[in-house]
C-alpha positions as CSV (number, residue, x, y, z in Angstrom):
1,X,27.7,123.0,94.5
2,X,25.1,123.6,92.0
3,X,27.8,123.7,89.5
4,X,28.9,120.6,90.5
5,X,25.3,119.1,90.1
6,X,25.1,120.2,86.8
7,X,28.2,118.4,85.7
8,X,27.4,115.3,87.0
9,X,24.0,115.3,85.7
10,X,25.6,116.4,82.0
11,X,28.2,113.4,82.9
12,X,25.7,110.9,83.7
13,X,23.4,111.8,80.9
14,X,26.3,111.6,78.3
15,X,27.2,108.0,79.6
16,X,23.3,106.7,79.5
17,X,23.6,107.5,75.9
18,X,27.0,105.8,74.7
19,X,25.1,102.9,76.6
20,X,21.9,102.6,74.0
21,X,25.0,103.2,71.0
22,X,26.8,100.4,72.0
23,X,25.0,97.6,71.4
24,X,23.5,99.2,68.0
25,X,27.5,99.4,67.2
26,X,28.1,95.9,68.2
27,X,25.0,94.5,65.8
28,X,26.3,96.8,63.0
29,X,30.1,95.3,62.9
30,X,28.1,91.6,63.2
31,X,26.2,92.3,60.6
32,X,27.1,91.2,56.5
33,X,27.9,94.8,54.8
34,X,25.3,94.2,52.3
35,X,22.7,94.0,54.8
36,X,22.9,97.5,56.2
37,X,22.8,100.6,55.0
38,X,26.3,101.6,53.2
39,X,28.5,104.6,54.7
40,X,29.7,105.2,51.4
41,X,27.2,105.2,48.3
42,X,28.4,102.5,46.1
43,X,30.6,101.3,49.1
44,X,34.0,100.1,48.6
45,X,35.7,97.7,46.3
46,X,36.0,94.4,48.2
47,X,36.0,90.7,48.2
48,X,33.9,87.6,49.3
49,X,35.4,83.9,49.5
50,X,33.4,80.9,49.5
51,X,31.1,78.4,48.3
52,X,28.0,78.7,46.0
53,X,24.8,76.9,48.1
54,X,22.3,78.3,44.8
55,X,22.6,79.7,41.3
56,X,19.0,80.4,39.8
57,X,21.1,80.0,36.4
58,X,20.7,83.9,35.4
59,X,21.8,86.6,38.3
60,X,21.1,85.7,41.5
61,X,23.9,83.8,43.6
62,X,24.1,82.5,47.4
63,X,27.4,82.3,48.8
64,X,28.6,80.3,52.3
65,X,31.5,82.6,52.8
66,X,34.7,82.0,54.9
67,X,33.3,83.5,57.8
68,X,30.3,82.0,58.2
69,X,27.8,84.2,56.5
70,X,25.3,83.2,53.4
71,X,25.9,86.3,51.2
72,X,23.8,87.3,48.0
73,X,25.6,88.0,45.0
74,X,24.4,89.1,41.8
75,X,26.1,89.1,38.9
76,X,25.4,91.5,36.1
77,X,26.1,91.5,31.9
78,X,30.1,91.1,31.6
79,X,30.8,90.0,34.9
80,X,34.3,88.3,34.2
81,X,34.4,84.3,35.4
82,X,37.1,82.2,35.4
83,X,37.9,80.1,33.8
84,X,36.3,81.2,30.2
85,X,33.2,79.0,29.6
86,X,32.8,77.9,33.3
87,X,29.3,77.1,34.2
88,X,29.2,78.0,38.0
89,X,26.8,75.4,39.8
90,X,26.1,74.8,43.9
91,X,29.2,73.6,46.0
92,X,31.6,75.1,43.4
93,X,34.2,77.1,45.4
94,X,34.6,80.7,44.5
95,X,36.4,84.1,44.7
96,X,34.3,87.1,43.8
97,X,35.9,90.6,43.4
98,X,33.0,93.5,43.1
99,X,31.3,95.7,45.4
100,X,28.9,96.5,48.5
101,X,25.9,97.3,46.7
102,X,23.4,97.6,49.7
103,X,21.2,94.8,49.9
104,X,23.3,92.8,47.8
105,X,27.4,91.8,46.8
106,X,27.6,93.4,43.0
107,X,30.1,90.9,41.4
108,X,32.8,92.1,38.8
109,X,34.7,89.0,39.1
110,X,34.2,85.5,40.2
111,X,37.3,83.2,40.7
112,X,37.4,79.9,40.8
113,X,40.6,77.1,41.4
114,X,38.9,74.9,38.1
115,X,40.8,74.1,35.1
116,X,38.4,73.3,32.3
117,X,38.8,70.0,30.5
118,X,36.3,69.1,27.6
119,X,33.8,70.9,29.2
120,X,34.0,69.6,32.6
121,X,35.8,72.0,35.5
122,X,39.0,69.9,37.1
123,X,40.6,70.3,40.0
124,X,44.2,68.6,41.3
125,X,43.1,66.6,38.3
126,X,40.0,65.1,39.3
127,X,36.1,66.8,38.0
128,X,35.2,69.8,40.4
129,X,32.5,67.6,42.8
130,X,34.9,64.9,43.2
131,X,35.7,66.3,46.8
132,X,32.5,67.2,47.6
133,X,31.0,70.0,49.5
134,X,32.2,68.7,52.8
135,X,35.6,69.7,52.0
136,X,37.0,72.9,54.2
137,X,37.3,75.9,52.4
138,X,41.1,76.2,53.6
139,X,42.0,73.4,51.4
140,X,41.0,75.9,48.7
141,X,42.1,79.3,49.7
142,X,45.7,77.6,50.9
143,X,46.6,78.3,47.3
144,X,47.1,81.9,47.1
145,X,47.8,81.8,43.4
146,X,43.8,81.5,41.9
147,X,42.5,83.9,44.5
148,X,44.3,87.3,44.4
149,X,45.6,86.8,47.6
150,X,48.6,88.3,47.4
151,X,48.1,90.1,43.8
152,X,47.1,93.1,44.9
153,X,49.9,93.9,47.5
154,X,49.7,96.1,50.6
155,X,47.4,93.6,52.4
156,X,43.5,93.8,53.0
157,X,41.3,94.5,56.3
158,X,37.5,93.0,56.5
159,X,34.4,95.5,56.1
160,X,31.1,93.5,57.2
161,X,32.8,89.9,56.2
162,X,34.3,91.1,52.7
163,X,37.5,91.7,52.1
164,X,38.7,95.6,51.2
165,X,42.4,95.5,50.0
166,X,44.5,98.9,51.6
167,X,45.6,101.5,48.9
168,X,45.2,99.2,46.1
169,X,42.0,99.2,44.3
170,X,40.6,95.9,43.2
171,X,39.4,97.3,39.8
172,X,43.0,97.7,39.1
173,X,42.9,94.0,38.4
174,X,40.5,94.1,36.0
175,X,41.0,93.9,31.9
176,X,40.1,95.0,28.6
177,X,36.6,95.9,29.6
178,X,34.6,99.2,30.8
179,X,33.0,100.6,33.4
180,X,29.3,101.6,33.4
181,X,28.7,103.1,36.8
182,X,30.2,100.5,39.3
183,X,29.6,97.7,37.5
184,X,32.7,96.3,34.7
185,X,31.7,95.2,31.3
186,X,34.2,92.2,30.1
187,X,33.8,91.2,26.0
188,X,32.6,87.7,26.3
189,X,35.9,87.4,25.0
190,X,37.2,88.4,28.2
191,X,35.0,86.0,29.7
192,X,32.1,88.6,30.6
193,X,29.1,86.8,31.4
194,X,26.7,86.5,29.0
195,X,22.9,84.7,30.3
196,X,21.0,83.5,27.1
197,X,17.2,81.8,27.2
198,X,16.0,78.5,26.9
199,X,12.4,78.6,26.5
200,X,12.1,81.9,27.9
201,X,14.0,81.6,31.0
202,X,17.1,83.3,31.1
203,X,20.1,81.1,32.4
204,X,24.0,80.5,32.0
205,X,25.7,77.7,30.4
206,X,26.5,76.1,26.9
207,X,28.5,78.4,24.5
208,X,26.4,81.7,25.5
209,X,26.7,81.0,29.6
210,X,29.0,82.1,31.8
211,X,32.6,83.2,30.4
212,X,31.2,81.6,26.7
């Protein structure tokens, strides 16, 4: 009998605990990866899909993703964007390839559907705001072709609300650049982003900005 006490009591303490786990598990799946502490220094290589809501015209992005989260993005010297000599602005809709970089998305790539016309992005042949930011992403990210979403093969599976593509590393689709730490370098020639001043305040755009 006591033996059988001590079981239960083992038994019943074991459950009270996976009890106080659970909903700390629960808030940790709901919660963005890159506000949480990473499992994996550096974290993995993933992507974010969405719309730009700010750009403070130097680093510092905020992204309404396709699940519903506002992410933070920075971007960092070389960061590719495409198209070359893109100036990304709110309601622009975007693609980002980088990294989980703790309280922030690390961007090595940002992706957008524009073509670029005399300065001015186009899409389906009409400027970039013509549709507006009421627009559904879906009528975006239908076209697989601008997004890598079937480039890199073998499918993907979601980590926090980013996208983490199965045995097929996303810096594989990177080019003619270089790697210092996490973070890939693009020439601007490659369209690496390249933030000049303007009275002392750094921003992109022009011939130096993003991509130029």
């Amino acid at each position: 009998m006591r033996f059988v006490s001590i079981v239960r009591k083992t038994l019943l303490a074991a459950l009270a605990a996976l009890a106080l786990l659970a909903p700390m598990a629960a808030t940790a799946q709901d919660m963005p990866s890159y506000a949480q502490p990473d499992s994996q220094p550096g974290g993995g290589d993933a992507q974010i899909r969405g719309r730009i809501t700010s750009f403070d015209g130097a680093y510092s992005l905020q992204v309404l993703d396709d699940r519903g989260f506002v992410d933070s993005v920075q971007l960092h010297q070389g960061t590719i964007i495409n198209p070359t000599g893109l100036t990304l602005a709110p309601g622009m809709v975007v693609s980002i390839l980088g990294y989980n970089a703790g309280p922030f998305f690390a961007a090595n790539e940002v992706d957008t559907p524009y073509n670029y016309y005399g300065g001015v992005p186009y899409y389906a042949g009409h400027p970039w705001f013509y549709y507006g930011p009421s627009i559904g992403l879906g009528f975006f990210f239908g076209n697989r072709g601008w997004w890598h979403g079937g480039y890199f093969g073998n499918g993907y599976r979601h980590i926090g609300h980013g996208y983490s593509y199965n045995r097929a590393p996303i810096r594989n689709g990177y080019r003619d650049g270089s790697f210092r730490g996490r973070n890939y370098v693009a020439p601007p020639s490659r369209g690496g982003y390249v933030p000049h001043t303007d009275g002392g305040r750094p921003h992109g755009g022009g011939g130096h900005g993003p991509g130029g």
